[in-house]
N, C-alpha and C positions, 0 to 999 in steps of 0.2 A: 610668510617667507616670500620674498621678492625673486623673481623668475633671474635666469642666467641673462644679465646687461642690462635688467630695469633700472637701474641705478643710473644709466647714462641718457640724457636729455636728446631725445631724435632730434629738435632741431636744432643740434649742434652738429651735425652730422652732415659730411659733404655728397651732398645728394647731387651728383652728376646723370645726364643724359644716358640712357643705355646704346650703344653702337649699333644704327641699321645695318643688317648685312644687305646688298646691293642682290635682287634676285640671282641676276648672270653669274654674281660670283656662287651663290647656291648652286647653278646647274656644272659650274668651275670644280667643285668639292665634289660632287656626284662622277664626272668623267676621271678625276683622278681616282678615286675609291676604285674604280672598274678597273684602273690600270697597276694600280696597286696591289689588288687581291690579284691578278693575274687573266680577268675574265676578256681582258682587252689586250691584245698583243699589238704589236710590230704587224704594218698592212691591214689591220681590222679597220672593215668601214663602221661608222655608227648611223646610227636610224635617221632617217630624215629630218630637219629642221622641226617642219609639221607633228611626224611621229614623235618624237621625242618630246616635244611642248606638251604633247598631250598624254603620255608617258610621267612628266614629272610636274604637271599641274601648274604649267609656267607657260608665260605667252614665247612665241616663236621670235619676239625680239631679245629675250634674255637668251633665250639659246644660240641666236644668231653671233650676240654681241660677247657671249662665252664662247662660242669656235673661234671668232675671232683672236680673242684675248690666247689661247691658248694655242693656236697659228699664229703670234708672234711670240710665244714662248719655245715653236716648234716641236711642239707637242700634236699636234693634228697638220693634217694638208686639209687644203678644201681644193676640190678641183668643178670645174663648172659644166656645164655640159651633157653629155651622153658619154658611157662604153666605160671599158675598163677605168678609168683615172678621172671620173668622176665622184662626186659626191664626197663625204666627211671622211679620211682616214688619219688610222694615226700614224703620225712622221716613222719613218724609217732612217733618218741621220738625226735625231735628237743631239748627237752632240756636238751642233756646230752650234746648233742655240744656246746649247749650256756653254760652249766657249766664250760666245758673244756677252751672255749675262756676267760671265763671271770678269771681263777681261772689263765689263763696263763698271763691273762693284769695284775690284779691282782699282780703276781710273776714281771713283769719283771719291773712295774712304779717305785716298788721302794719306796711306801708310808712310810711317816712315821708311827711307830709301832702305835703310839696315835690315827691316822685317820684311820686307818685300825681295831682298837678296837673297837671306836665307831661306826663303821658303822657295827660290829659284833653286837652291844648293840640293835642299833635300829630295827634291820631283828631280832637276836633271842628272843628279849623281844615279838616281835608282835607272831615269831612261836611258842613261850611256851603260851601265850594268849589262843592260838586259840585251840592246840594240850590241853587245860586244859581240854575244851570240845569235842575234835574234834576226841580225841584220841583212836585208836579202842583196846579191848584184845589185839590182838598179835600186838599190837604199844608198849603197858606196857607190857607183854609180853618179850619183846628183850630186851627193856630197863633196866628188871629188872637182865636179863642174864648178860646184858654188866655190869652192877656195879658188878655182884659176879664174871664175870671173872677177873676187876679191882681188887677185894678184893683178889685175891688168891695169897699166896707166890712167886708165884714162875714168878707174872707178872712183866717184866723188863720196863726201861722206853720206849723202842722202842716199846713193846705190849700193854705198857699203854695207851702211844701216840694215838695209832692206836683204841684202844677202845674208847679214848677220843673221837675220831675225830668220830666215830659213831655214837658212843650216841646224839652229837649235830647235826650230821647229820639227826639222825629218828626223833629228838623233831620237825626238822625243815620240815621234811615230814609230819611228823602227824599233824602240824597245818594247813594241807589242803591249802594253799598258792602257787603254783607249780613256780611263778615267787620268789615270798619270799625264796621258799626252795632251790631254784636255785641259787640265789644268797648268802642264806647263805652258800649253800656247798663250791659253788666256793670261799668264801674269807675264809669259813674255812681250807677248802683243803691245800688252798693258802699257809698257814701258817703250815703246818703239817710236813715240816721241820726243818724252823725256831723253831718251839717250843720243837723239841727234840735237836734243839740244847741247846736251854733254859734249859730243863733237865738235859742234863750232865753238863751243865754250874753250875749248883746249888752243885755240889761234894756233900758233907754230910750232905748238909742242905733239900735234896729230899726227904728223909722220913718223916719228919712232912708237908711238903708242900703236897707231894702225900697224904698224910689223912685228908688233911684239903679240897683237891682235891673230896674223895670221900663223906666227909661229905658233900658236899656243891651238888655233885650228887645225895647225898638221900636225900635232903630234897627236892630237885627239883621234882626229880621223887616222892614225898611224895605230895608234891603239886596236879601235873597232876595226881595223883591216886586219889586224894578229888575233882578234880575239881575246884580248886579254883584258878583262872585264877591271881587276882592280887598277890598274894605269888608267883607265875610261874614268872611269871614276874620280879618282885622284886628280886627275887630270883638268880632267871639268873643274870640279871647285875651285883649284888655283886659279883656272881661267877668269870664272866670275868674281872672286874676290881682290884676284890682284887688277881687273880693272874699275872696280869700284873706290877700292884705296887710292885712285888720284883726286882722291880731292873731293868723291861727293858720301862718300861711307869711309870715313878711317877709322870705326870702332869694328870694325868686321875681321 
């Protein structure tokens, strides 16, 4: 009797190369496990470059060139030096790097404008929800700044732009959500060229869209000032999909 697959001829067989893993990224898989299981927190420093090389059986350049990798993940600080804010720790704002990556996956997949709307709909419906109650003074506060710097003459579509992207940005802080607001910046950010390209693309037709723009910013901010979380809500999505439908999403 013939063993299970003698039957099939090996060298028919697509014998590919097995994948080196790159040392650094070995000591990469190590420092996350630590932070994974919990042994590594928020401000813990790690062993010295030195100690550590010799801890995990690896020369002190993979471990260098892994701090590094994973300080521009902001996943670690390295600070240089002597005294307190010295030597390897792990980050304490982690989520401006996860903003960053994700705003940059974001830019370069390439989604269509429609799937990229709606996942706008679903993250800022929930942070205008929350920010209805969640929302402190100087939350309304800024908010209320950014629509009158919107309101002022003299604001073009590239400072419009940019106030826009604020205002969505602090609705989505102030619903107290840090993963929520994290992902809403990053796919808003994501878009805060594409949509000044959308502005000059509108030539004459910018002025009544920019007012229809800031009405639909007062009543939002009119909502989170009552507290009335279903109007915030409601409110938001019509914003975003009624100004997608001119012309760069009409299946939304």
């Amino acid at each position: 009797m013939t063993g299970f697959g003698s039957d099939v001829d090996a060298g028919d067989a697509d014998w590919r190369p097995v994948a080196r893993t790159r040392t650094y990224e070995l000591v990469i898989d190590r420092v996350e496990e630590q932070i994974v299981s919990g042994a590594l927190k928020v401000g813990d420093r790690l062993p010295a470059e030195r100690d550590l090389a010799k801890m995990l059986g690896v020369s002190r350049a993979a471990v260098r060139e892994a701090f590094r990798a994973l300080e521009a993940q902001g996943v670690l600080r390295m600070g240089v030096g002597t005294g307190p804010d010295s030597g390897t720790t792990v980050a304490a704002l982690p989520s401006q790097a996860l903003t960053r990556l994700l705003r940059l996956h974001v830019a370069l997949a390439n989604f269509p404008v429609a799937d990229v709307v709606r996942a706008r709909i679903m993250l800022e419906r929930e942070s205008a929800r929350h920010a209805a109650s969640r929302a402190r003074p100087d939350d309304l506060r800024r908010l209320g700044e950014l629509l009158d710097e919107m309101d002022a003459p003299d604001c073009d579509r590239a400072r419009f732009n940019d106030l826009d992207t604020e205002f969505h940005v602090r609705i989505a802080e102030a619903g107290g959500n840090r993963l929520v607001a994290d992902m809403t910046i990053a796919i808003r950010e994501s878009m805060r060229r594409p949509l000044l390209a959308a502005f000059d693309d509108l030539g004459d037709d910018w002025d009544p869209i920019a007012e229809e723009l800031r009405r639909d910013h007062r009543a939002i901010y009119q909502a989170l000032r009552d507290g009335d979380a279903e109007a915030a809500e409601e409110l938001t999505e019509r914003h975003i999909r009624t100004f997608y439908r001119h012309g760069w999403a009409d299946d939304l």
